[in-house]
C-alpha positions in Angstrom: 64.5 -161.8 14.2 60.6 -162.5 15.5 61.9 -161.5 18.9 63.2 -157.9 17.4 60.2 -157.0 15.9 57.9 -158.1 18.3 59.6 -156.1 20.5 60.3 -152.8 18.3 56.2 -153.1 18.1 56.2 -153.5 21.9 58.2 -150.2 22.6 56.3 -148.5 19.6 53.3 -149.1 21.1 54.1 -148.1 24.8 55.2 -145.2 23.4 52.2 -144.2 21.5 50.0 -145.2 24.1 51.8 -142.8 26.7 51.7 -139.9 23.9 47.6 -140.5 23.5 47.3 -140.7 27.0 48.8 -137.0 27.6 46.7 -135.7 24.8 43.7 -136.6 26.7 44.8 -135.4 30.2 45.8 -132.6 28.1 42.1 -132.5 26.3 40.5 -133.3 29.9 41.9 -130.5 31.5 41.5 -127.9 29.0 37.9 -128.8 29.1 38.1 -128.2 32.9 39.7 -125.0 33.2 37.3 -123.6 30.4 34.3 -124.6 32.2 35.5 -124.9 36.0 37.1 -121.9 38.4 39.7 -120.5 36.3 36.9 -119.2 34.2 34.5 -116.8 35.5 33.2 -113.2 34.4 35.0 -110.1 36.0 33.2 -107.1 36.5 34.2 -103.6 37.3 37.6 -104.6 38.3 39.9 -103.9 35.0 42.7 -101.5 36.1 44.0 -98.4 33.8 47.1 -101.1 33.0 44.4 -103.7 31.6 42.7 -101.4 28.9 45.8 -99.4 27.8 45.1 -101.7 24.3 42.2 -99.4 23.6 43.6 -96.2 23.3 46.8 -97.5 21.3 44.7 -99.7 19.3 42.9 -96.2 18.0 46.0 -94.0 18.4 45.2 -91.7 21.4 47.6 -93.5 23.2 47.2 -95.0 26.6 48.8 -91.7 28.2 45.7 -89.7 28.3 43.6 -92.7 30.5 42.4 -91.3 33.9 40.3 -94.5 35.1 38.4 -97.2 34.5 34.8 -96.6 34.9 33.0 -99.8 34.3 34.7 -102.9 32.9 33.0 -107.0 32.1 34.8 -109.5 31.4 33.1 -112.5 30.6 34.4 -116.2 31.0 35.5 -117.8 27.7 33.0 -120.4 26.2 34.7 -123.2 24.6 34.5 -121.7 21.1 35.7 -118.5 22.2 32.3 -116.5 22.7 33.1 -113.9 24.9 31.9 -110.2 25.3 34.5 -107.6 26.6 33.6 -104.3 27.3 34.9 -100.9 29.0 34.2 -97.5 29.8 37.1 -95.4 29.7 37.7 -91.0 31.2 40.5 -89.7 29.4 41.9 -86.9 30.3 41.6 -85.7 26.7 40.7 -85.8 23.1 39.9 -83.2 20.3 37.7 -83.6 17.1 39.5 -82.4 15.1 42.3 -85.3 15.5 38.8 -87.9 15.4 38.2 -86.1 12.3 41.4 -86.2 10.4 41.8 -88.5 7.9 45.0 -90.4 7.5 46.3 -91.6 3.9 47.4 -95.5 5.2 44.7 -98.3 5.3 45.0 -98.9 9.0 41.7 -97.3 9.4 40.4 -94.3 10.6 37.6 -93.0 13.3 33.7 -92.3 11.6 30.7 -90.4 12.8 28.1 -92.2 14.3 25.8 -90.5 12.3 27.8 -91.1 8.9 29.0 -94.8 9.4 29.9 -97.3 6.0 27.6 -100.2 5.8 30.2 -102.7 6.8 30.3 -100.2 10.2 26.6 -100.1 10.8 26.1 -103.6 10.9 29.0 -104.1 13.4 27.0 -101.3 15.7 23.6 -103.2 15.2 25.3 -106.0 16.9 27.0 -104.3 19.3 23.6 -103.0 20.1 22.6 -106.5 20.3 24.4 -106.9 24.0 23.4 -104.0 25.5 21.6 -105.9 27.6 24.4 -107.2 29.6 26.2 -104.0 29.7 23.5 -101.8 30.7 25.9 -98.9 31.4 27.1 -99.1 27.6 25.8 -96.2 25.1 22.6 -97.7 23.5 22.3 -98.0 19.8 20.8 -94.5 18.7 23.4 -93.0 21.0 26.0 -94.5 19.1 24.5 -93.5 16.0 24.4 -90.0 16.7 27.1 -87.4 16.0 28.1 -86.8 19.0 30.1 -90.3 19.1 33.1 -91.6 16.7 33.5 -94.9 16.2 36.8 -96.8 15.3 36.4 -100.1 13.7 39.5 -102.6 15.0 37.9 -106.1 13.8 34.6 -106.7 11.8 34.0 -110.7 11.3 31.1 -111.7 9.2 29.1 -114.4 8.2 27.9 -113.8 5.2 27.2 -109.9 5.0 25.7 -110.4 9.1 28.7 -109.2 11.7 29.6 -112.5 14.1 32.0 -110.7 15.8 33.3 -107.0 16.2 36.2 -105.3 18.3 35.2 -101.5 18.0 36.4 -98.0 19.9 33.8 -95.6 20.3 34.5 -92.2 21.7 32.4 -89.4 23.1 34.3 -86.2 23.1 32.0 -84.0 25.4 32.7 -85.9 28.3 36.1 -87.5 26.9 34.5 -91.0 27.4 36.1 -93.9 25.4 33.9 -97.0 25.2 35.6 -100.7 23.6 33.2 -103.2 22.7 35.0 -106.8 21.7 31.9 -109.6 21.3 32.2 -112.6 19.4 28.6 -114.7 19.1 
């Protein structure tokens, strides 16, 4: 009977030890992909096929995309601090569908100059990176009423935005411009 269990505890024991050694390996190289080569910034090099999520996101739909201006990537910290940005030609857009307000809560687009407090806090920090996306509109820009913003994500902390996935458009150019940040 002392033979059984010691070796029941034996097997249970191998077996646990093989279980905690994967999670580690598995822990280990997690930790090196997020900090080694598979994680890198890539700029300019998004394809029309990579930022189709923009225009459906907003509902223009990824049918009026003509090309990929400027795009950056950035690698992935280990929390998941990232900043993803594009510039976007379309081949069109109107105001008056920017304009139109729809009666469901899935959000709508706002004036840059006309934007909910929730909205101009998420701009502020937007503004915030600017630095690393020099050819990005710069806050006042966005402000203005010549651009329309459409909110996707606001996280806060507190009443302070920590992260933000916004679509802003500029209709006299048909430029769309997607800002995703976390901090």
């Amino acid at each position: 009977m002392k033979a059984r269990i010691l070796k029941v505890v034996k097997w249970g024991l191998l077996v646990w030890g093989a279980v905690s050694l994967v999670g580690v390996v598995g822990v280990v190289l997690l930790f090196a992909y997020r900090t080694g080569p598979g994680n890198h910034d890539k700029i300019d090099s998004a394809s029309p096929r990579d930022v189709r999520f923009v225009l459906n996101w907003c509902r223009l739909g990824d049918d009026r995309t003509e090309r990929v201006l400027h795009s950056h990537v950035s690698a992935r910290s280990f929390t998941g601090d990232h900043l993803d940005a594009y510039a976007i030609k379309i081949t069109r857009v109107e105001i008056a569908e920017l304009e139109s307000k729809t009666n469901d809560f899935s959000g709508h687009w706002y004036r840059g100059d006309q934007l909910p407090q929730i909205l101009d806090g998420a701009v502020k920090f937007v503004a915030g990176w600017h630095h690393e996306i020099p050819w990005f509109p710069t806050e006042s820009e966005l402000r203005s009423s010549e651009f329309y913003v459409y909110p996707w994500s606001i996280y806060c902390h507190g009443v302070t935005p920590s992260a933000a996935e916004l679509i802003f458009v500029r209709p006299s150019d048909k430029m769309v411009f997607y800002f995703g940040g976390k901090m």
